[in-house]
N, C-alpha and C positions, 0 to 999 in steps of 0.2 A: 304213429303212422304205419299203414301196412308192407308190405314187400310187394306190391301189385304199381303196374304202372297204370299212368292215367290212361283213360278209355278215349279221348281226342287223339286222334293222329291223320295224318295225311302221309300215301301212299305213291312211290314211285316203282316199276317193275323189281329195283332190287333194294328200295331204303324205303323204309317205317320211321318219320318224324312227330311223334307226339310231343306235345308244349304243354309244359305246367305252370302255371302263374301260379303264384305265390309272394311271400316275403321276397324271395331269393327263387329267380324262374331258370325252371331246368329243360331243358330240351335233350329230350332223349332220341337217339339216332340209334336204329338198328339193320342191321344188314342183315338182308333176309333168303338166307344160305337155307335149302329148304333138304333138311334129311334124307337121304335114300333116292333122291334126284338130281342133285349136281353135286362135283365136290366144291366144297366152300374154299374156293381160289379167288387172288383178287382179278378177275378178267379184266378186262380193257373197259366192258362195259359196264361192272360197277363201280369203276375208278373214275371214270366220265362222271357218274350220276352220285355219287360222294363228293366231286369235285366240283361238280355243279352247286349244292349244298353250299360248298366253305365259303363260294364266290357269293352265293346269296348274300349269307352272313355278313361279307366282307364288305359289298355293295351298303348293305344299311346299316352298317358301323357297327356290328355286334348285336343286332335286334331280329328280332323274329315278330310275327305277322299276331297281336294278340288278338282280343275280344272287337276293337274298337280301332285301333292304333299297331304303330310298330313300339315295342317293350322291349327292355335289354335283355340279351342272354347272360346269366349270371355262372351258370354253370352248363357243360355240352357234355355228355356221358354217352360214349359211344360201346356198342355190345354187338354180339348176332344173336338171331334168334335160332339157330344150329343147336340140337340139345347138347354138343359133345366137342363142339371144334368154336374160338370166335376166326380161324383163319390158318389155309393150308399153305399161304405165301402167295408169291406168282405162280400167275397160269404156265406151265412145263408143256403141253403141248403145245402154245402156241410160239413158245422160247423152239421146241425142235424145229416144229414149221421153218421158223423164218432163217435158224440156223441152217437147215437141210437147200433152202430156197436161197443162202446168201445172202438174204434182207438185211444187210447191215441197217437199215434206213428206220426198217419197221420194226428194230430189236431198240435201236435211238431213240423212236419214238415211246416206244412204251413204257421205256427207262424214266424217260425225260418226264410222263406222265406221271407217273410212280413218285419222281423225286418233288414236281411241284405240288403234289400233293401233301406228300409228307411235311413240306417247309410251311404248307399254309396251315395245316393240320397244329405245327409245332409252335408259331407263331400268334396263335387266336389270342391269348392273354393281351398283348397289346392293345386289343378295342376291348378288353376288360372281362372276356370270359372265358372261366376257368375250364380245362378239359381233362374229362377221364376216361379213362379204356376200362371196362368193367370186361375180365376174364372170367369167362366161367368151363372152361375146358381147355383144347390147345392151340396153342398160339404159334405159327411154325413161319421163318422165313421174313417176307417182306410184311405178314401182322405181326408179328415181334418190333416188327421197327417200328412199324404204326402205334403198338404200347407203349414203345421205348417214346415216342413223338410226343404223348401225351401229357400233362404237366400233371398227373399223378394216376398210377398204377394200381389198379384194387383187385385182387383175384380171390376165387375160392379155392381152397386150401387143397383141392385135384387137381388142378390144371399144371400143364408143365408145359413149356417152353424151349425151342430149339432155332439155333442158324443150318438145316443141314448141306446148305447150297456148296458148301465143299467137298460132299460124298461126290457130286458130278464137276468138280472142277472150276467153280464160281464164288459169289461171295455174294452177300447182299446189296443192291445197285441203288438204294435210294437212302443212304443213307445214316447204315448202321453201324459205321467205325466214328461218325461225327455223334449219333445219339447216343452212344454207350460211352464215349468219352466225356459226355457233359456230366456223369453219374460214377462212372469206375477210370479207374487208368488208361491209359493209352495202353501201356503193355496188356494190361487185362482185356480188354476188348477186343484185341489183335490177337489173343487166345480164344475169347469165346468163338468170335469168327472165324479162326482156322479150327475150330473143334467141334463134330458136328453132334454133341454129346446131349441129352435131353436134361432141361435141369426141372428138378419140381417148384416147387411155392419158396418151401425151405432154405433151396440154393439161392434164391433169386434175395431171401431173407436178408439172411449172411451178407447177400453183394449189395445188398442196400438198392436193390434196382425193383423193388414192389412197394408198394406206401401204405398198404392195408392189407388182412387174408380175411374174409371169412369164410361161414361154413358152408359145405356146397346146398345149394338151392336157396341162399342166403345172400345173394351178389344183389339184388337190386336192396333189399332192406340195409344191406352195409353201404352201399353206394351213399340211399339217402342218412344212414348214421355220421356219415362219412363229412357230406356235404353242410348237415346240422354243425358240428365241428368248426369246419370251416368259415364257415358262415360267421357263428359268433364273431371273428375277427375279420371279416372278408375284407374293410378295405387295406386294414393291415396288412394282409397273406397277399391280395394282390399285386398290392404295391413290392412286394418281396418277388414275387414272381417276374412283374417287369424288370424288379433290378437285376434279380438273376439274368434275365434275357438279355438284358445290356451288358454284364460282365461276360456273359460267356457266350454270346451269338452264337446259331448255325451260320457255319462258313461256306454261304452259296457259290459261290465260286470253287471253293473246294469238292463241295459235293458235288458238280458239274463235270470235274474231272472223275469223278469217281464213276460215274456214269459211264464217260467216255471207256474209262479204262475197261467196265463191266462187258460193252459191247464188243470191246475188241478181244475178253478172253472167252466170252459167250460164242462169238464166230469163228473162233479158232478151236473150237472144242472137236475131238475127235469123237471117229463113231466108240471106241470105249466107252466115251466119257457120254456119248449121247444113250447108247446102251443101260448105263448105269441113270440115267436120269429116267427112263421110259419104265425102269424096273423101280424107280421111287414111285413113280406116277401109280401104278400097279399096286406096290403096297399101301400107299397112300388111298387107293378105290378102296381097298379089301377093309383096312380101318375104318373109313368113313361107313363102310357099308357095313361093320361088323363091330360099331363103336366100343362093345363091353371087352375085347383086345386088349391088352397091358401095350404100352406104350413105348416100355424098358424092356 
């Protein structure tokens, strides 16, 4: 097989869904973070139109629109098409906005948006198909959680990964002390989160929280090497996968307060702490805009 994806897809302002039939049909999902013109944050408005996506999905019970008919999704591999980032976290200007403005309401909402996301994102194996996050750059903030959401992890061997939301006095709001805990310790998760330290491929090795590396410019060929694997045993691995979900549920209820709690240390943030967020936002431009930057 080659490393190229299929040439069908259908296009929404910020998501590219190409369908591949096959033995085993892949639907590939790319968020399309466009270089040198926005930075690759998750806005409100590509969280609507991803989340619209899951709903489809979830309406036709796992299927996608084939040649003829509706056909099962057997595997969902989510990516961006950003040469250098799959994701910069949440939108930070619009978190000042509604903090400077008091918008307790509109900080809830986006939260709340954020986290039903994530749970539907985390939950797809139930109507049967399996989900990957393919990294090919960095992953920072609320896309870490998104990777962490996914039922397996594949990056190229540059990309590194960070929580920095505690440089400005926050933490991740939709759900990343429930998705690192299904994977590492409670205490260790409650470290990565209060540390806003960058880890590469390697770290993430060691923490057992990546499930594949390849080489860079090599993420889609390993995805599909990946998925081949897979495959051979699929009804096996899935059925492992549901039971995994039964034994270890995300605890919606719990992430719900997590949320609550987010908002409430989000609007308590001081100008320091807002300071320090407007000067992430600033180096985060300069990186995006100046990709070949060390990261460390």
């Amino acid at each position: 097989m080659t490393g190229s994806l299929p040439s069908e897809s259908r296009m929404t302002p910020r998501i590219v869904v190409e369908f591949e039939t096959g033995r085993f049909n892949i639907l590939w999902v790319s968020l399309t973070h466009v270089a040198g013109a926005t930075s690759p944050t998750f806005s409100w408005s590509i969280m609507c139109e991803f989340g619209d996506l899951l709903r489809t999905i979830a309406r036709n019970r796992g299927c996608w629109q084939g040649d003829t008919e509706l056909v099962p999704i057997h595997y969902l591999v989510l990516r961006s098409t950003h040469p250098h980032y799959f994701g910069l976290g949440g939108d930070l200007n619009y978190f000042i906005d509604c903090i400077r403005r008091r918008d307790r309401d509109a900080l809830y909402r986006y939260s709340r948006l954020a986290l039903d996301l994530i749970y539907e994102w985390a939950t797809m194996s139930v109507r049967g198909t399996t989900t990957i996050a393919l990294v090919q750059g960095r992953m920072l903030g609320g896309a870490f959680e998104l990777g962490l959401a996914a039922d397996f992890l594949i990056a190229e061997e540059h990309s590194v990964f960070a929580f920095p939301e505690i440089l400005f006095g926050l933490f991740p709001c939709s759900g990343g002390m429930s998705l690192l805990a299904q994977r590492v310790s409670i205490r260790q998760a409650q470290r990565m989160l209060a540390d806003p330290c960058v880890y590469t491929v390697a770290d993430l090795e060691r923490l057992k929280l990546v499930d594949d590396i390849c080489a860079r410019g090599e993420g889609v060929r390993g995805v599909r090497k990946f998925i081949a694997a897979h495959a051979a045993c699929h009804s096996a691995r899935l059925m492992l996968q549901r039971a995994r979900h039964r034994m270890a549920p995300l605890d919606y209820a719990e992430m719900l307060k997590v949320v609550d709690d987010w908002v409430t240390a989000a609007i308590g943030l001081n100008a320091e702490s807002l300071r320090a967020m407007e000067m992430l936002i600033k180096l985060q431009r300069a990186a995006v805009n100046h990709a070949g930057i060390s990261c460390r």
